[in-house]
N, C-alpha and C positions, 0 to 999 in steps of 0.2 A: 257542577262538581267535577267533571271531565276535564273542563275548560282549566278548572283550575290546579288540577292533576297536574294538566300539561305544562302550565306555565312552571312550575316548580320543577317540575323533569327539566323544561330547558332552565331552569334557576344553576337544578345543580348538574347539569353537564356542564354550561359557563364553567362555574367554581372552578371544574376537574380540570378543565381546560386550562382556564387560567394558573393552576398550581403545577399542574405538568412543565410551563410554559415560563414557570419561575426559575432563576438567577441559578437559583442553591439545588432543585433538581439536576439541572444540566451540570452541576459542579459534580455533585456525587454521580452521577452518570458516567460523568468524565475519570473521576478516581476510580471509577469500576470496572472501567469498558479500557482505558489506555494500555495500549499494548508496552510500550518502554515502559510505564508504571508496573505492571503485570510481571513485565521481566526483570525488573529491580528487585519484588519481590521474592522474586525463585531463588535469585543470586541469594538474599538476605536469609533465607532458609536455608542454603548448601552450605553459607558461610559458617552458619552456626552449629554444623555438623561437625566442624575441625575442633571444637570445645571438647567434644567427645571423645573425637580421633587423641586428642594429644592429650587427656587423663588417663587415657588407654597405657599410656607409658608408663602408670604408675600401679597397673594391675598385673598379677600373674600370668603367664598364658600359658596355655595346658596345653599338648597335644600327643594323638595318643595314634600311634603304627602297628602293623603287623603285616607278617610274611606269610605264605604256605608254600611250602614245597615238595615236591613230589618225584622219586627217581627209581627208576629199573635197570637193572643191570644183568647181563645174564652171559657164560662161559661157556662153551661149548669143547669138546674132548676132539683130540685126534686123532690120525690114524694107529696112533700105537694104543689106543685105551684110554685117553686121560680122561679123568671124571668131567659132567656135564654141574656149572652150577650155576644157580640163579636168585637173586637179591634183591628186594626193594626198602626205601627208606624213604617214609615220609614224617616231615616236620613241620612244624608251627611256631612263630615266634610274636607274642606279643610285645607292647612296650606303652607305655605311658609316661610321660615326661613334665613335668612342671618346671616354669622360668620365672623367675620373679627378680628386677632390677634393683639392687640397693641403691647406688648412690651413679650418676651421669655428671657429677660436673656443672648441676642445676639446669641441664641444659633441658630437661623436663618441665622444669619449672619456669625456666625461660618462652618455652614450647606454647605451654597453657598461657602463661599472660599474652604472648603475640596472640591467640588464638582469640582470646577475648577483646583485646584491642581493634584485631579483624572485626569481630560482631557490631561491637561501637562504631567501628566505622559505616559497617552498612547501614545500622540504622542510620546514620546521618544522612548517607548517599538515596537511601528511603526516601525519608523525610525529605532531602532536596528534589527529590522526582515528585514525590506528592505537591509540593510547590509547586513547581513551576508546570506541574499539569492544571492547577489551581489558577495559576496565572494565566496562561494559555487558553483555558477557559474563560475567563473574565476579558480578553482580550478579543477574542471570539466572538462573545456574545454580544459587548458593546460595540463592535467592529458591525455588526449586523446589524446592530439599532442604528445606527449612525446611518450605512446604505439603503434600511430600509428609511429612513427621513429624505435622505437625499432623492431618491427615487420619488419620493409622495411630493419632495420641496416641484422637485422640473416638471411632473404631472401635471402639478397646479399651475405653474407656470406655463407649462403649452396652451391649459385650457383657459387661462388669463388672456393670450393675444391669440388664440382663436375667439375670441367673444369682443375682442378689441378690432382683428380683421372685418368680424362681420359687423362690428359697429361703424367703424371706418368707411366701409364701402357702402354704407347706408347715408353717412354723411358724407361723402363724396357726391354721393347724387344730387344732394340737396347744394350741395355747394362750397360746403362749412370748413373741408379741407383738400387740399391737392393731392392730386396722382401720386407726388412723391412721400406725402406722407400715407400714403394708403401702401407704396412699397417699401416703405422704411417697418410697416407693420407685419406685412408678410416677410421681407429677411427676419424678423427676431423672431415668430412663427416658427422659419426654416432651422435657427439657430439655436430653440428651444427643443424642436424636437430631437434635432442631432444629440443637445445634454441631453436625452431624456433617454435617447439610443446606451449613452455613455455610461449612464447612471443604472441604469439596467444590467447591464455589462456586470459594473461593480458589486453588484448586489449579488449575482450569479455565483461569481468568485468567491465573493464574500462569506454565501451559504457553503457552497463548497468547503471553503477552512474550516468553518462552523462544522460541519457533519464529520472532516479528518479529524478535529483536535476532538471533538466530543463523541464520536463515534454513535451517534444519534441522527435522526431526520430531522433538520430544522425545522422548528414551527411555521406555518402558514399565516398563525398569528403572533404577535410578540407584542409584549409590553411597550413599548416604546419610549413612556416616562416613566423607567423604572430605574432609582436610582443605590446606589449601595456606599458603603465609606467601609472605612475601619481606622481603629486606635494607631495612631502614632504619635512620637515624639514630639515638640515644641519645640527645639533648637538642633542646630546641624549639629554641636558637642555630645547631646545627649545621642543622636540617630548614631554617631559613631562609634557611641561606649555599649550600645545596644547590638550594635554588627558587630564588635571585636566580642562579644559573648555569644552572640548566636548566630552569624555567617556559616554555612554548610560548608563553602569551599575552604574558610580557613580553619574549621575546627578539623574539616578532613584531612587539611596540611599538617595542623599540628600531633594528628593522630599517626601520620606517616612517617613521620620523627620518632615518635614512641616504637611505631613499628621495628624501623630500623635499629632502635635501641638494642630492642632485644633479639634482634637477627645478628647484630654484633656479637651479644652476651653468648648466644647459642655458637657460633662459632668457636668462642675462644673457650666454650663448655668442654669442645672435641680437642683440646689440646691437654685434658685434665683426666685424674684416673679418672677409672668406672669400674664398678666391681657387681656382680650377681652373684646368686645361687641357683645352683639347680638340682632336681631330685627327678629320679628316676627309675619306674620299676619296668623289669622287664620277667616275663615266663616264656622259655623254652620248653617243647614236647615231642617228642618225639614216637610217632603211631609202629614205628617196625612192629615186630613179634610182640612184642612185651614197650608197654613205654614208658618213655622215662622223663621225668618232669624236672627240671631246674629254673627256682628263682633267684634273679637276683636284686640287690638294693641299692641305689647310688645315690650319694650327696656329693657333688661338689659346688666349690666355691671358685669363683674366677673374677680376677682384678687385671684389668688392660691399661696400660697407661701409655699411648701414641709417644714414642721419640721423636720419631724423622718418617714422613710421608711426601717424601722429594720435593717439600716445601710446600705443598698442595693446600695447607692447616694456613701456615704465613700467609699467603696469599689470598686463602678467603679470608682472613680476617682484615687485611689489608683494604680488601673490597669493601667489605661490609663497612668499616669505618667510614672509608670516603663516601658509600651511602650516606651511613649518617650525616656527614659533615654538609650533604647533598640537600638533605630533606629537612636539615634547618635552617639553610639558607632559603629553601621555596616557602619554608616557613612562614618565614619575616618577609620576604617578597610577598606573602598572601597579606599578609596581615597592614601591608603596604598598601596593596592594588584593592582590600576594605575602603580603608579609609581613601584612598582616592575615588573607586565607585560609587561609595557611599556618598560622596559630598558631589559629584556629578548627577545621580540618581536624585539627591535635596534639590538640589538647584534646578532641573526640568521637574520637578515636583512644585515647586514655588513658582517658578515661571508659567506652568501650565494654568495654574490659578489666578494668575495675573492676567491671562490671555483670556480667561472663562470671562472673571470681569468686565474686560474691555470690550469685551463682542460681545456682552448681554447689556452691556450702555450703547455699543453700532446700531445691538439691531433694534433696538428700543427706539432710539434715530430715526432710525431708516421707514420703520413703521410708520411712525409718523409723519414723515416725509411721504412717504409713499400715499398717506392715503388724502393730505392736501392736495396734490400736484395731481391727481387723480381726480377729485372733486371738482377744482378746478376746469381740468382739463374737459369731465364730462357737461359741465356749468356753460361752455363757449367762451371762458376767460383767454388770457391770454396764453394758456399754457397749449406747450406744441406735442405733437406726437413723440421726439426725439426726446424730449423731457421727460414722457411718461414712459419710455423705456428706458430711458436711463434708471428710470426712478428705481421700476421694477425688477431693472437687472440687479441695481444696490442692493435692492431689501432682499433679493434671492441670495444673494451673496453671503448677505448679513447673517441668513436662515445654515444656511449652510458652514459658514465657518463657526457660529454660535454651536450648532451640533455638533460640529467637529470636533471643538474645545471641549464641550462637556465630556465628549467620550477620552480627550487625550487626557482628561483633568482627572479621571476615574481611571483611568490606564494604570497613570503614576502615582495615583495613593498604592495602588498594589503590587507596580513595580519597587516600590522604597520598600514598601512589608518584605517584599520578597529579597532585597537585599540585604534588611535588617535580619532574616533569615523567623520572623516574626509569622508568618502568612497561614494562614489553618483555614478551613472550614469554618469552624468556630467563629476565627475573628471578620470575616463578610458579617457588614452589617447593614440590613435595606433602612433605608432613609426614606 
């Protein structure tokens, strides 16, 4: 019963292990723990305080003063007699004030749509940070599986013509082959372990990126046929009717246009009347001997209407135009530099998949290749020792750029997502 306790305790540690250790953990790890993500966030809550700030325009504002003062005075008589006198007078002065804005010139109302415009835009700028940490992620993680193969491919590989030296030099003795084929198996020994120094190296680094983009301690162990896709388009037409709706940088362009808009309108607001009210009580008191209380009432109304501000009004409106005129032009350049990224990012999307092909037909090749020319060779046929490294450096090769390709082929399904401005959480899907 113990026995069987146990096996099941490591049942489900495995499990834990293995779920820690998956794709989509490390992703949301990543959205949690990223610091630019983090700070996107803050900005996208300050932004949405100015919603506030600029309704405020359309509220009364109260504010309420008071004085206290307090004075002595006192006269003193001269040498001829004159009387001695002495005086105090103290006072108190309240007030309360209320302001409330009729009419600006809409330039209030211009105020609040920029303000809300701002918010849209952060979400998007959001949303492209949760991207591309999304992205960063998935690049990471298969960036790791990739070195961690590579590293396991050269391992096996050293421990291949270690077991080939000592076969060698066992046949040597006997006869079967020459000194130089015994050193031609020590150089690729020597040449295996230097990749294998190399490949170490890169796994290092590798982890390294791994633990800065995800803010996590890489695994010790990882999946390493773990593989993921997501939905996308059929044709390079559709991926680019799909980016000119949802591209983060050019919906931010086109938001920056609207911005300007109404940075224009608010300007040419301040060239327009404006008129308020305001009311106002105030109580005076007065503590001397006896006091004396006065209220008084105020309503007034006031309408301002700017003439001449030594051209100051011209000339930012002047500005704010050529903004505008500015941030529709980056507009159409974004909506440009889409569609060109977008059919660059298709095309290494397509080609990566064409590469994955071709190297999973190499190394299927090469396999087989490798393990005649090996049989062979162990057989006393005629195959040489140059032969069977060569074989083995092929099919290493094969191992390695087939890995490579799977990982560049998963790169760029979610490098396109992320240009289609498509990419979530959500749409990672394991395979």
């Amino acid at each position: 019963m113990k026995f069987l306790f146990n096996i099941l305790l490591i049942l489900f540690f495995f499990n834990s292990v293995s779920a820690e250790n998956h794709l989509q953990f490390f992703i949301e790890a990543a959205l949690k723990n990223n610091l630019k993500l983090n700070a996107e966030r803050k900005n996208q809550k300050s932004i949405k305080q100015n919603i506030n700030i600029s309704r405020s325009e359309f509220l009364p504002s109260i504010s309420l003063s008071g004085d206290q003062s307090s004075s002595q005075s006192t006269s003193k008589t001269d040498h001829s007699g004159s009387s001695l006198s002495d005086s105090n007078l103290d006072t108190e002065k309240t007030t309360v004030s209320i302001d409330q804005k009729i009419f600006q010139g809409f330039k209030g109302y211009n105020s609040l749509k920029k303000s809300e415009l701002e918010v849209e835009q952060a979400d998007f700028k959001l949303k492209q940070a949760e991207q591309q940490t999304i992205l960063d992620t998935i690049s990471a993680y298969f960036d790791f599986i990739f070195k961690t193969k590579n590293e396991e491919f050269n391992l096996s590989n050293v421990n291949l013509f270690e077991r080939q030296v000592e076969s060698d030099s066992a046949r040597l003795q006997k006869g079967e082959i020459t000194l130089t084929d015994l050193a031609q198996s020590e150089s690729s020994l020597a040449g295996a372990k230097a990749n294998l120094i190399k490949a170490k190296t890169e796994l290092l680094a590798s982890k390294t990126n791994f633990e800065r983009v995800i803010r996590e301690k890489a695994p010790s162990i990882i999946n390493i046929n773990e593989r993921v896709g997501i939905d996308l388009p059929n044709t390079l037409q559709n991926a680019i009717n799909v980016a000119k709706l949802n591209n983060a940088d050019l919906l931010i362009a086109k938001l920056d246009y609207q911005i300007a808009e109404k940075d224009l309108n608010i300007e040419k607001a301040k060239l327009s009347p404006s008129a308020s009210i305001n009311y106002s009580k105030s109580e005076n008191k007065d503590y001397s001997s006896t006091i004396d209380e006065l209220e008084q009432e105020t309503v007034k109304a006031t309408i301002t209407w700017p003439i001449i501000k030594g051209g100051e009004n011209i000339s930012s409106i002047k500005k704010s135009s050529l903004k505008k005129q500015r941030s529709l032009l980056l507009a159409e350049d974004a909506e440009n530099k889409v569609i060109t990224e977008t059919t660059n990012v298709w095309s290494k999307y397509q080609s990566s998949e064409s590469v994955l092909k071709a190297t999973e037909a190499q190394l299927k090749a090469a396999e087989i290749a490798n393990e005649g020319i090996t049989l062979e060779y162990d057989s006393g046929n005629t195959r040489t020792t140059l032969e069977v490294i060569q074989s083995r450096s092929l099919l290493l090769n094969s191992r390695i750029e087939f890995a490579k390709a799977e990982r560049d082929f998963i790169i760029s399904q979610f490098e396109l997502a992320f240009q289609l401005g498509t990419l979530s959480l959500s749409s990672v899907k394991p395979l």
